[in-house]
C-alpha positions as CSV (number, residue, x, y, z in Angstrom):
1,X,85.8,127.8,10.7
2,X,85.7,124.2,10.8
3,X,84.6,121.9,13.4
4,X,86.8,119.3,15.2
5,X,83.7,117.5,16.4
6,X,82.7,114.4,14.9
7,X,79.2,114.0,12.9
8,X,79.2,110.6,15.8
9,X,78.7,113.3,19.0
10,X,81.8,112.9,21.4
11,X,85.5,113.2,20.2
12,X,87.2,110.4,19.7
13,X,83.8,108.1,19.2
14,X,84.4,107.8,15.5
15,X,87.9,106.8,15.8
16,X,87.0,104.2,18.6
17,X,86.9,100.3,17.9
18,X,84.0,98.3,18.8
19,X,84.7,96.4,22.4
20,X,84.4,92.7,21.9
21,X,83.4,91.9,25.3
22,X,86.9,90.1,26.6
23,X,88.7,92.0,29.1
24,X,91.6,94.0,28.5
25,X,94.5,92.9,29.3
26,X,96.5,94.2,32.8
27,X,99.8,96.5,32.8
28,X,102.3,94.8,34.8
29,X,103.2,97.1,37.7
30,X,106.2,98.9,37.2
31,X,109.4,98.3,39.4
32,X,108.7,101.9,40.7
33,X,105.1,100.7,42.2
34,X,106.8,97.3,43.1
35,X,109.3,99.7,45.2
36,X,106.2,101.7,46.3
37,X,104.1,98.9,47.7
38,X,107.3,97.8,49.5
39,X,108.0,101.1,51.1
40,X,104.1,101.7,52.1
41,X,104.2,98.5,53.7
42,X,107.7,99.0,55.7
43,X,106.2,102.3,56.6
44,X,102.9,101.0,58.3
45,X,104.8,98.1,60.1
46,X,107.5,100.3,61.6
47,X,105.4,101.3,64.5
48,X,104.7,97.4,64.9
49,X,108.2,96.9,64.7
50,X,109.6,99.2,66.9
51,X,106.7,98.5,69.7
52,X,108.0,95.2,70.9
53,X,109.6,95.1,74.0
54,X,113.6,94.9,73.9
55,X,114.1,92.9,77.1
56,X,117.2,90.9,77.6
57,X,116.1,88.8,80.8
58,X,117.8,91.1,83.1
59,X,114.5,92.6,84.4
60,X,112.8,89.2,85.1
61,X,115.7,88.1,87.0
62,X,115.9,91.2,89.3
63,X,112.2,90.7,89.8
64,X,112.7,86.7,90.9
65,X,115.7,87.3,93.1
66,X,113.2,90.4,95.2
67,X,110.7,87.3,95.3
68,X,113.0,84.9,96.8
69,X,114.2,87.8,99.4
70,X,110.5,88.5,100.4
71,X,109.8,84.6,100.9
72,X,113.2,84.4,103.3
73,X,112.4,87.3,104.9
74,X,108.7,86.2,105.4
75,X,110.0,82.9,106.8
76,X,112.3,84.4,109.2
77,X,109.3,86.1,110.8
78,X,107.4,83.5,111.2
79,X,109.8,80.9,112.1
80,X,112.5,83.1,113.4
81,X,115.3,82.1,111.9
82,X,116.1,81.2,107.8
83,X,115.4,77.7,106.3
84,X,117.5,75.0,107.4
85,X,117.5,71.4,109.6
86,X,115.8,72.7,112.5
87,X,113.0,74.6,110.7
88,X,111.7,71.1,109.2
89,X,109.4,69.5,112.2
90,X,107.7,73.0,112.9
91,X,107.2,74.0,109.2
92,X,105.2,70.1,108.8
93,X,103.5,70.4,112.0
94,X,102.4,74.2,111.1
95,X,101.7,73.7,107.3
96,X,100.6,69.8,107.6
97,X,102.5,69.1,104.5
98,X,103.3,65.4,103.1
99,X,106.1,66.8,100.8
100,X,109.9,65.9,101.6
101,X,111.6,68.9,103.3
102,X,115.6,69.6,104.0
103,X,118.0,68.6,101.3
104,X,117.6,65.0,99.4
105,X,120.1,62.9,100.9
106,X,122.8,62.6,99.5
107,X,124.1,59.7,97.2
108,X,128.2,58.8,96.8
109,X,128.7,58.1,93.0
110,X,131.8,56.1,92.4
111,X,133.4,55.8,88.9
112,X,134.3,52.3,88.2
């Protein structure tokens, strides 16, 4: 029976080439590891994707017209009555406030 070792030790050491110290050069990545990579990624950002909140506006304005409500309804207890000309000298005297109150007045724009 003969051997199929090599005299050198380890198959295939006889056959090899000497390595000449520059690196060898890359395999391109296939279009199927291309489409892999892609995939992978798509896959790990779906959660991300999906997460984010799908609101139209529609909840936010709900919530601002219960706040105006619950400031009218607050100043009718307080004042008795909703804003208008009469509640203006006794919200100042009661909040002390510099700030204009009532409607601006109003201003007659005529087209020339």
């Amino acid at each position: 029976m003969s051997s199929s070792i090599p005299p050198g030790g380890a198959l295939g050491s006889a056959d090899a080439p000497e390595h000449s110290g520059e690196p060898r050069p890359q395999a391109r990545p296939s279009a199927y590891h291309r489409l892999g990579l892609v995939f992978a990624a798509v896959l790990i950002l779906l959660p991300v994707i999906l997460r984010r909140p799908h609101d139209d506006g529609g909840t936010k304005a709900i919530n601002n017209l219960k706040q105006r409500y619950l400031a009218l309804t607050d100043f009718g207890d307080d004042y008795g009555r909703f804003p208008d000309a009469a509640t203006i000298e006794p919200v100042r005297s009661a909040t002390g406030t510099r700030l204009p109150l009532g409607s601006p007045p109003q201003t007659s724009c005529s087209a020339s």
